[in-house]
C-alpha positions as CSV (number, residue, x, y, z in Angstrom):
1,X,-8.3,-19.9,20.9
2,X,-7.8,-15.8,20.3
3,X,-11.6,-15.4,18.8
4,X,-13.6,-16.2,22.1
5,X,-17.2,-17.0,21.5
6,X,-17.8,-14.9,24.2
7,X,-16.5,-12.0,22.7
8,X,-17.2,-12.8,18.5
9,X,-20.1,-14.9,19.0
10,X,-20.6,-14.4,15.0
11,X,-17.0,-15.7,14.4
12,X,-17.2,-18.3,17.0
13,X,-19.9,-19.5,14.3
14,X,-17.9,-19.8,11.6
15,X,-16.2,-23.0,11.3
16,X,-13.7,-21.5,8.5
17,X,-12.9,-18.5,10.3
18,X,-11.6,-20.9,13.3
19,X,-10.0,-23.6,11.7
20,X,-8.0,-20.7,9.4
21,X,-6.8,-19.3,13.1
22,X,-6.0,-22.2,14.4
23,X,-4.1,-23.4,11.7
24,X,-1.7,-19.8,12.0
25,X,-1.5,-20.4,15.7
26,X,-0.3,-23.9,15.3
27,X,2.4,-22.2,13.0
28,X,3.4,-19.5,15.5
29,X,4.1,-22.3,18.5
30,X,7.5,-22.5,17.0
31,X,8.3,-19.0,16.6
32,X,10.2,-17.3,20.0
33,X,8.0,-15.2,22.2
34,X,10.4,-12.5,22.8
35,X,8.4,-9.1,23.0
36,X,6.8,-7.7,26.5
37,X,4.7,-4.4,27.2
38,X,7.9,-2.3,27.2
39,X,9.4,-3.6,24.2
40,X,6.2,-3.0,22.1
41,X,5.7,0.6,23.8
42,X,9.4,1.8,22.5
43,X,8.5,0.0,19.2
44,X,5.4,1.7,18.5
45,X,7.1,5.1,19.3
46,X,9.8,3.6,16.7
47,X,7.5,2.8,13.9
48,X,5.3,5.9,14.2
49,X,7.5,8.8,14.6
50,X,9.6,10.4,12.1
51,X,12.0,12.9,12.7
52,X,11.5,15.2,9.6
53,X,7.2,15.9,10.3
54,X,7.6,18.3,13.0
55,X,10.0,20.4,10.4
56,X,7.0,19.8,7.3
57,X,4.1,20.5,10.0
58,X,6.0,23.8,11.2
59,X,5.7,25.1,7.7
60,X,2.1,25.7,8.5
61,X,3.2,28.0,11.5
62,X,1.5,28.7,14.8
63,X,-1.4,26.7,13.2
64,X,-0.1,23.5,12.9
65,X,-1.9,22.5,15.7
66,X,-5.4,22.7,14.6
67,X,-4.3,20.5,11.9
68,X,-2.2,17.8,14.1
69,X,-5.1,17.6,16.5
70,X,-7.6,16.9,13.0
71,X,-4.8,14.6,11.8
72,X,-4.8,12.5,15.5
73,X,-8.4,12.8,15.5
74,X,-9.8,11.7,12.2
75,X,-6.8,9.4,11.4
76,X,-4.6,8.5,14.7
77,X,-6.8,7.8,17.4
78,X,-9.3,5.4,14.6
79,X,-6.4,3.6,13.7
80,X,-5.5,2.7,17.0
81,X,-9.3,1.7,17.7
82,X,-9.3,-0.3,14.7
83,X,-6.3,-2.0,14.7
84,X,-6.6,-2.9,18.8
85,X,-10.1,-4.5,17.9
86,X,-8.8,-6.1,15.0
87,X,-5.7,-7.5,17.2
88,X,-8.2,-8.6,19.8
89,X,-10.4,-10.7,17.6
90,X,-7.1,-11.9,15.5
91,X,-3.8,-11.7,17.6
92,X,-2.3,-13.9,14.6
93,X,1.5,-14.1,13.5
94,X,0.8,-11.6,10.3
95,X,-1.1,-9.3,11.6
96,X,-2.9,-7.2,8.7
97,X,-2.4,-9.7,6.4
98,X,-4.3,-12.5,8.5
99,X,-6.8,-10.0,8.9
100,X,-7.7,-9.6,5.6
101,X,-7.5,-13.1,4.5
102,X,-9.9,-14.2,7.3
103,X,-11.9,-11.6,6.8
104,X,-12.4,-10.8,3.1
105,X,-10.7,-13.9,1.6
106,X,-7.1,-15.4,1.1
107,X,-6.3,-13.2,-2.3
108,X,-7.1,-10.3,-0.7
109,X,-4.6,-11.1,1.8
110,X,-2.1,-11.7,-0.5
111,X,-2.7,-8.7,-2.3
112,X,-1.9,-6.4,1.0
113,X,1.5,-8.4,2.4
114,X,2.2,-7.5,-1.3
115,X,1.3,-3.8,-1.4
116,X,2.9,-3.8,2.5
117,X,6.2,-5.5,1.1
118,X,6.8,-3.2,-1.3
119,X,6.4,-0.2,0.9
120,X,9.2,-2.2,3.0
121,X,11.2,-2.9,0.4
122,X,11.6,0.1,-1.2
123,X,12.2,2.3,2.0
124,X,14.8,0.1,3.2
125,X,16.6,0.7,-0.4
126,X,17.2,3.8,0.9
127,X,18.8,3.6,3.9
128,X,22.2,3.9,2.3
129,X,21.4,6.8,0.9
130,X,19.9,8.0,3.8
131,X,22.9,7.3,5.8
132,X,25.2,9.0,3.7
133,X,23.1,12.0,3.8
134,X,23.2,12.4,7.1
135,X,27.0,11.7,7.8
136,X,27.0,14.7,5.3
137,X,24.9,16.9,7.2
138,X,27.3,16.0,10.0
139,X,30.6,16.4,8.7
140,X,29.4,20.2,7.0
141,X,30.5,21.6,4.0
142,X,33.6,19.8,3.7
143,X,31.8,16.2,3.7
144,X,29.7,17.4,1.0
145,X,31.0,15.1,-1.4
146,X,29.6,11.8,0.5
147,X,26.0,12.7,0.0
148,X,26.7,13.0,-4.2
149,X,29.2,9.7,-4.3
150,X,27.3,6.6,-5.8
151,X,30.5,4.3,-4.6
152,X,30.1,5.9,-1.3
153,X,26.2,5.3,-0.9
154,X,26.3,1.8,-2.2
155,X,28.8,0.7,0.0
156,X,26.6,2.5,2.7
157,X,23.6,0.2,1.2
158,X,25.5,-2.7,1.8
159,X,26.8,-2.4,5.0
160,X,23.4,-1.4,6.0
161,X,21.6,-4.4,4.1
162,X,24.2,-6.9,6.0
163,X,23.5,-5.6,9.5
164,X,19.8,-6.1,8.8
165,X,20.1,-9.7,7.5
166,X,22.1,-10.3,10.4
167,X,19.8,-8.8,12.9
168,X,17.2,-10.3,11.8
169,X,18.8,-14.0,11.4
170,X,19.1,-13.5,15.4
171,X,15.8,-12.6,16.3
172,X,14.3,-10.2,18.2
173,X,16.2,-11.6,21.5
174,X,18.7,-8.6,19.8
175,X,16.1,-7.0,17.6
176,X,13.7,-5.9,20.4
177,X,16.5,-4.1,22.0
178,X,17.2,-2.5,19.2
179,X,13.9,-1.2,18.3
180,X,13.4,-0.1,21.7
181,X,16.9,1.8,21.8
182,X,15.8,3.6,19.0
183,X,12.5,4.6,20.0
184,X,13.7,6.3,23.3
185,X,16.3,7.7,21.3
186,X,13.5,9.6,19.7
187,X,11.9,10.7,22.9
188,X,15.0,11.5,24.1
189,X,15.8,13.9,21.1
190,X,12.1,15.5,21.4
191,X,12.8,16.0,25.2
192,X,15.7,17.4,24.7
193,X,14.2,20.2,22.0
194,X,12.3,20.6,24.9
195,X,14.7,21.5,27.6
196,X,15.6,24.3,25.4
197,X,12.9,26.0,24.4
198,X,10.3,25.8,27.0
199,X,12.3,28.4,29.0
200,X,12.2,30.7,26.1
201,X,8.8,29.5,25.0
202,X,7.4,30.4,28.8
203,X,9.9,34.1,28.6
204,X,7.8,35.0,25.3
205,X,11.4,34.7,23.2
206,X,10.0,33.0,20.4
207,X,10.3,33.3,16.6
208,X,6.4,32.8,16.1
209,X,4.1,31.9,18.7
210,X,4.2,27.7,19.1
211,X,0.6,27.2,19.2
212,X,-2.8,28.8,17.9
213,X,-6.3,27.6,17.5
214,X,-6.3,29.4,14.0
215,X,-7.4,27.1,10.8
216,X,-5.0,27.2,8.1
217,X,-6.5,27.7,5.0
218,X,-7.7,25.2,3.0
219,X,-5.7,25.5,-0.2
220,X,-4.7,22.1,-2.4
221,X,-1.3,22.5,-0.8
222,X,-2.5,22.4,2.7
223,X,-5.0,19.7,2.2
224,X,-2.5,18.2,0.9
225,X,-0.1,18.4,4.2
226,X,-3.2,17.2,6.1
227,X,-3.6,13.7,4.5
228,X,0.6,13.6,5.0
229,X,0.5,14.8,8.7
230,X,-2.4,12.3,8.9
231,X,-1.6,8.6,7.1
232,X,2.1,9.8,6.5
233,X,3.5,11.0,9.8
234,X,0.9,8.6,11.9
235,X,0.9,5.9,9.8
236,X,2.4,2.5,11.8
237,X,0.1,0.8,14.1
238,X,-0.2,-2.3,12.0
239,X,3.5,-2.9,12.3
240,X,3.2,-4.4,15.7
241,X,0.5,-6.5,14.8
242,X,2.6,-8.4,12.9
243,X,4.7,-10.1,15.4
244,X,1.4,-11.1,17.5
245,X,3.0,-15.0,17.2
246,X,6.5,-13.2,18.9
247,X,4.4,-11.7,21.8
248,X,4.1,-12.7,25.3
249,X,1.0,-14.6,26.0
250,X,0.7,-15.7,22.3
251,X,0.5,-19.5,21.5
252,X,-2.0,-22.2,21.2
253,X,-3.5,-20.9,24.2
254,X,-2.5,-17.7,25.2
255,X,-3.5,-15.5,22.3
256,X,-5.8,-13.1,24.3
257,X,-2.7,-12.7,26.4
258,X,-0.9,-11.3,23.2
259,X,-3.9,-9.1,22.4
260,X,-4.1,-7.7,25.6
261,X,-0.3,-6.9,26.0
262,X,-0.9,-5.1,22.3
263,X,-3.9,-2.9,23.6
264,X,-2.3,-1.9,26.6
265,X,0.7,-0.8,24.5
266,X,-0.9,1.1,21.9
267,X,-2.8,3.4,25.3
268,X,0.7,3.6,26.5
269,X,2.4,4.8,23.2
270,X,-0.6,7.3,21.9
271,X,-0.1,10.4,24.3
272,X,3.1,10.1,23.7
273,X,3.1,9.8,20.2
274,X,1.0,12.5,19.8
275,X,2.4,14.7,22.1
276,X,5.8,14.6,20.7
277,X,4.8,15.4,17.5
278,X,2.9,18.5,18.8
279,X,5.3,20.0,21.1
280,X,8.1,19.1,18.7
281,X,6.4,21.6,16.0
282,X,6.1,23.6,18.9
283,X,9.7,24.1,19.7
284,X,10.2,24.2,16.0
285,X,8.7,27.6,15.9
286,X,10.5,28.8,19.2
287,X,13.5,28.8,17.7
288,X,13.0,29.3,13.5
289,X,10.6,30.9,11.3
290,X,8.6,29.2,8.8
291,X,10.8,30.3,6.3
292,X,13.6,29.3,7.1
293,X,12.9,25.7,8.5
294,X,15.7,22.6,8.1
295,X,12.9,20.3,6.7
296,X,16.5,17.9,6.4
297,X,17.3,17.9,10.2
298,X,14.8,19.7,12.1
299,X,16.3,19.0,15.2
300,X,19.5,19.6,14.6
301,X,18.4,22.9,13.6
302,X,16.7,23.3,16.7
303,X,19.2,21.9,19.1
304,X,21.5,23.7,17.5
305,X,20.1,27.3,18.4
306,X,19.2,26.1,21.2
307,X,22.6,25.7,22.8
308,X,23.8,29.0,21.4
309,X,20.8,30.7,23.0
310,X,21.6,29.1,26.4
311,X,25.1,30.6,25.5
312,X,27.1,27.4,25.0
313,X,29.4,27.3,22.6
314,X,30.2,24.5,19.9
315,X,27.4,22.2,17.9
316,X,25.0,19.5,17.7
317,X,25.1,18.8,14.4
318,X,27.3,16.0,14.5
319,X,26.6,14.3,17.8
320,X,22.3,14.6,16.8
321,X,23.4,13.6,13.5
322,X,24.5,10.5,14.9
323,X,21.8,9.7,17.3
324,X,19.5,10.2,14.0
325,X,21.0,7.9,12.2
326,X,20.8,5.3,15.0
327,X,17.4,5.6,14.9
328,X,17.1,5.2,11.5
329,X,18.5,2.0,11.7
330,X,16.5,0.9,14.2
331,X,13.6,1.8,11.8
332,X,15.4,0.1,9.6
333,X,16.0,-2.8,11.5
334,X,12.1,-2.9,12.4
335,X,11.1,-2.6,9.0
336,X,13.2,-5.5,7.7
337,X,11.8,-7.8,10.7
338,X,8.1,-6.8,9.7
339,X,8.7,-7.6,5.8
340,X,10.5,-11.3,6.8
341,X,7.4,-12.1,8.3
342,X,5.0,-11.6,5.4
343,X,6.8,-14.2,2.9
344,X,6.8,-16.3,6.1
345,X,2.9,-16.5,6.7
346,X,2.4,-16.6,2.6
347,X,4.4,-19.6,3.4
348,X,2.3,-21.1,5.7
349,X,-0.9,-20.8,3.4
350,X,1.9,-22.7,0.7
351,X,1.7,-19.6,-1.5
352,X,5.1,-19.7,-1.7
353,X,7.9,-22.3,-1.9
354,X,8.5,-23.8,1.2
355,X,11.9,-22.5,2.1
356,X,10.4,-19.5,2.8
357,X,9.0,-21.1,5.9
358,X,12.0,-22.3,6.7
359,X,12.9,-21.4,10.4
360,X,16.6,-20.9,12.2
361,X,17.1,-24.0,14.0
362,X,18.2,-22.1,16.8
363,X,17.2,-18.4,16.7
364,X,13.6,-20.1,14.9
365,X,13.7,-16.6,12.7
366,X,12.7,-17.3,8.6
367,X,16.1,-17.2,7.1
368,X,14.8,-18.1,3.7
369,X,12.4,-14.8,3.9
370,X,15.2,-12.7,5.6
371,X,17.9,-13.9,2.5
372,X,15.2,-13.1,-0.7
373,X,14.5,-9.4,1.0
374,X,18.1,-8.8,1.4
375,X,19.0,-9.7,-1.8
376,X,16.0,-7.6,-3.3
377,X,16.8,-4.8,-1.2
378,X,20.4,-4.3,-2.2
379,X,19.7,-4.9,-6.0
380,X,17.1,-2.7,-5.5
381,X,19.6,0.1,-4.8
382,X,22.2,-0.8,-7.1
383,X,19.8,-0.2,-9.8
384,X,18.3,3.1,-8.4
385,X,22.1,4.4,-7.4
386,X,23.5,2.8,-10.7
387,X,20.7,3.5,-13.4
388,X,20.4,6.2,-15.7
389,X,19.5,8.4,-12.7
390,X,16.0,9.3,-14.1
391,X,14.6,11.2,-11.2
392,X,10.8,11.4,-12.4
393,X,11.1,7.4,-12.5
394,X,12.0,7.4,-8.9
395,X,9.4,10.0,-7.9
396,X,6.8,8.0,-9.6
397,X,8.2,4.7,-7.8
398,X,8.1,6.5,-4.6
399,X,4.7,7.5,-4.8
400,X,3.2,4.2,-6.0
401,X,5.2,2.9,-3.1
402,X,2.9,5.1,-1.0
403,X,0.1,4.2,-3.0
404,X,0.5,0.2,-2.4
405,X,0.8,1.0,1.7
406,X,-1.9,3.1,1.9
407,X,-4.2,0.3,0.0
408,X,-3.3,-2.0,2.6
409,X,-4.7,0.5,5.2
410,X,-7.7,1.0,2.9
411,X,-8.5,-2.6,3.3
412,X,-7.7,-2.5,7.3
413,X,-10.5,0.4,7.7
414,X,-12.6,-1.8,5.3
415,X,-13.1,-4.5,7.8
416,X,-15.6,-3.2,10.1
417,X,-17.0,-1.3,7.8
418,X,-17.9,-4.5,5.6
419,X,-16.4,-7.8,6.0
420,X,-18.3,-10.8,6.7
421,X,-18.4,-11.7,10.4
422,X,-19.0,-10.0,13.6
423,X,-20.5,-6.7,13.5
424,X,-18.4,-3.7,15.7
425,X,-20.4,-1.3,17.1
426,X,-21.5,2.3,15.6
427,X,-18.2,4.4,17.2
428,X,-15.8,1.8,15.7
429,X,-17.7,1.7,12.2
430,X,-17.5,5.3,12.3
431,X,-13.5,5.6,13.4
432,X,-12.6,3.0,10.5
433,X,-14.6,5.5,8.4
434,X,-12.8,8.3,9.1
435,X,-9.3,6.7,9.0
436,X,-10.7,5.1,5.9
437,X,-11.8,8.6,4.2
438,X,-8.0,10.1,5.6
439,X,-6.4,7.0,4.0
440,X,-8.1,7.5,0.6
441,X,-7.3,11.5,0.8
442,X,-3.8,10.5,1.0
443,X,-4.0,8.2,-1.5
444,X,-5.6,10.3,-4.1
445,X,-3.1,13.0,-3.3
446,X,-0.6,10.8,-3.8
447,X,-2.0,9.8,-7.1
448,X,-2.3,13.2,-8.3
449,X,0.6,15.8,-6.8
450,X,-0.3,18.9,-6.9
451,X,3.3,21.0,-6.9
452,X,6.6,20.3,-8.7
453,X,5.4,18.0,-11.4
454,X,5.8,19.1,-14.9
455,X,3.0,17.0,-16.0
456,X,0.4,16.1,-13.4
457,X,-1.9,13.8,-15.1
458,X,0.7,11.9,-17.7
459,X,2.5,11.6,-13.8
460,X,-0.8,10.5,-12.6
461,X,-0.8,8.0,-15.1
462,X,2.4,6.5,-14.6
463,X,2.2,6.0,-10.7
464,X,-1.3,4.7,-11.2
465,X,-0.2,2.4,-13.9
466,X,2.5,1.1,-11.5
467,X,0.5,0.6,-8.9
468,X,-2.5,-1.4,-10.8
469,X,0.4,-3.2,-12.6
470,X,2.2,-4.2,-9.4
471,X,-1.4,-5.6,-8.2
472,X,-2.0,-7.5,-11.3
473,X,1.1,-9.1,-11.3
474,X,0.5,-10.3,-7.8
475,X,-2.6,-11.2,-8.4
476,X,-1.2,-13.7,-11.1
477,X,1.2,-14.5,-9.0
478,X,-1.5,-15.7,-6.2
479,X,-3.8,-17.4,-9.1
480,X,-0.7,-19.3,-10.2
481,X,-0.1,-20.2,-6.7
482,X,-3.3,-21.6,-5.9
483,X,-4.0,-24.0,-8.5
484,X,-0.8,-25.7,-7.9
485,X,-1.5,-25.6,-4.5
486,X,-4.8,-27.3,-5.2
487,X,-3.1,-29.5,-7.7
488,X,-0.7,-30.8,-5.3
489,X,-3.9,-31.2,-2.5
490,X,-5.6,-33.5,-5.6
491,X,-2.9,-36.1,-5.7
């Protein structure tokens, strides 16, 4: 049993609580257990770091570091606590979800695989587009046309949506290699930044000095980078949690062994998480003034100059270009395994139709879950490529996209703040409290931008009327779902 009395004597109590686990773990004895410490280190370098923030943070100049270090104190380093206790007490297939369904009640898990599978869905409806940018950056001024060419990006989107539902029909026997590909494909980009600038860095040839212990102002607009630096660029750690049944050690028995292969992970992957980000800004600033930042390809820009200043001739662009967008679909490819599992453990608790539960009979991956998302995806970017192109209507869906993920991490900082149960002790109450009060900053931001928006309250009202209305429906949609459930119980 994962909830030892031992260590959740409160829990170990509550008869509900237990039979609830017990119930997913019985589930999860089918599923594969395919990920190990090394796997889940890569991955969380995967699902945390994006390759754009260091371009965004440099904006702020030498100064970015006060606010990195704020962001990694008062939002990073509480997310990790809570989400490793969270994971110790509940190393359940569903991570987040199961969390808030044990501990608050079964809507309210509902309510955040919801909010977190629209934050998956959407993202990976961009991935052609993404693509296609980025083989323009690569291919210069004469591939310009690519990034503009709605055929060109939806046959992108396709391709892309049919090597995810592939991938993740397989498993991740293939999937954790790929996520872990990617993820030291990051490092290896940040270390290579590296290699070029700490020799000028260390000579004093910089463009602005890398680091300071000088406060940015605190202006709208840089409050406003704050809460993105914070929730945005270090956002992720629930992602693993999610595969806890796919874990080492996880099973009928062995779900402490799970937990503690997660922990150990997450001490792994911080300092390195955090320090690529920093130095990365840092190297940034070696090589390019604020001003004049490639927030597109920030290391491209980087490496770029780089090589010309070690007096090399020829560019980067199109071999980093390439690397990036391997990583991106190893994102990709992550993100598409962590939203197959939500309809699958909605499936479990028979809120949805049964095929969603349905398993591979060989790879035992949820191939009804993994066809619905495909589907959505790519009709989800046939109408956004397709439509009447209304750019404020994909602003506002981007942001209430934001919105719905960053409820789900409002209700994650909630639980040892006040769900029923076991109560954590004063430093963890007080690191959900700060991710919590991070979360919500980004949230509210979110809610209500603060530059390029003609109208910011009517565009206020729009991405908060999404948002509620997304919840309402889902909410419906779990009401619906429960009295037939309890119909069908009755007969």
């Amino acid at each position: 049993m994962a909830a030892t009395p031992e260590h959740f004597p409160e829990l170990a109590e509550d008869p509900q609580f237990l039979a609830g686990e017990r119930e997913v773990e019985l589930h999860s004895a089918e599923l594969k257990k395919e990920l190990t410490l090394p796997n889940l280190v890569f991955t969380q370098v995967l699902s945390i770091v994006g390759l754009a923030w260091i371009g965004t943070a440099a904006k702020l100049g030498s100064s970015h570091l006060v606010f990195w270090l704020a962001a990694i104190v008062f939002f990073y380093v509480p997310s990790a606590l809570v989400a490793t206790h969270l994971n110790n007490e509940m190393p359940l297939e569903g991570g987040l979800y199961q969390w808030a369904k044990l501990r608050f009640s079964e809507m309210t898990g509902f309510l955040v695989a919801c909010n977190m599978l629209l934050y998956v869905i959407v993202f990976l409806s961009e991935m052609g587009l993404l693509v296609t940018n980025n083989i323009a950056y690569a291919t210069g001024p004469a591939g310009a046309w690519i990034a503009t060419s709605k055929v060109t990006i939806l046959s992108a989107s396709l391709v892309v949506t049919v090597l995810l539902v592939v991938l993740a029909r397989v498993g991740l026997a293939i999937g954790k290699w790929v996520h872990g590909f990617a993820g030291f494909m990051i490092l290896f980009l940040f270390a290579a930044m590296a290699f070029f600038a700490i020799p000028h860095w260390f000579a004093g040839r910089v463009a602005l000095p890398p680091l300071a212990l000088t406060v940015p102002a605190f202006t709208l607009l840089n409050l406003n980078l704050l809460s993105k630096m914070g929730f945005g660029a270090l956002g992720g750690f629930d992602t693993l949690a999610v595969f806890a049944g796919e874990c080492r050690g996880s099973g009928s028995s062995g779900g402490n062994g799970a937990a503690v292969t997660f922990r150990r992970s997450v001490w792994i992957a911080t300092p390195l998480i955090g320090g690529a980000f920093v130095l990365g800004t840092a190297c940034v600033l070696v090589f390019v003034k604020p001003a004049d930042i490639d927030l597109i390809s920030p290391i491209t820009q980087v490496l770029n100059r780089g090589i010309h200043a070690a007096g090399y001739s020829g560019s980067a662009t199109s071999i980093v270009s390439g690397f990036i967008m391997l990583t991106l679909i190893g994102q990709a490819a992550l993100s598409f395994n962590y939203g197959a599992r939500l309809p699958l453990v909605a499936g479990w608790d028979h809120l949805l139709p049964g095929w969603f539960t349905r398993l591979h009979p060989k790879h035992k991956t949820p191939v009804g879950s993994i066809a619905c998302i495909g589907v959505t995806i790519f009709i989800l970017a046939v109408v956004s490529n397709v439509g009447a192109g209304n750019q404020e209507a994909y602003q506002i869906l981007q942001n209430a996209n934001g919105v719905a993920y960053g409820l789900a991490y409002l209700v994650m900082f909630a639980i040892p703040l006040i769900a029923k149960g076991e109560k954590p002790p004063f430093w963890l109450r007080a690191a959900a409290l700060s991710g919590f009060a991070m979360t919500l900053l980004n949230v509210v931001l979110s809610v209500f931008p603060i530059i390029d928006v003609p109208n910011p309250l009517a565009f206020a009202l729009k991405v908060g009327g999404v948002v509620i209305g997304f919840n309402l429906l889902a909410a419906l949609f779990y009401w619906r779902a429960d009295q037939r459930r309890r119909r069908m119980e009755a007969l």
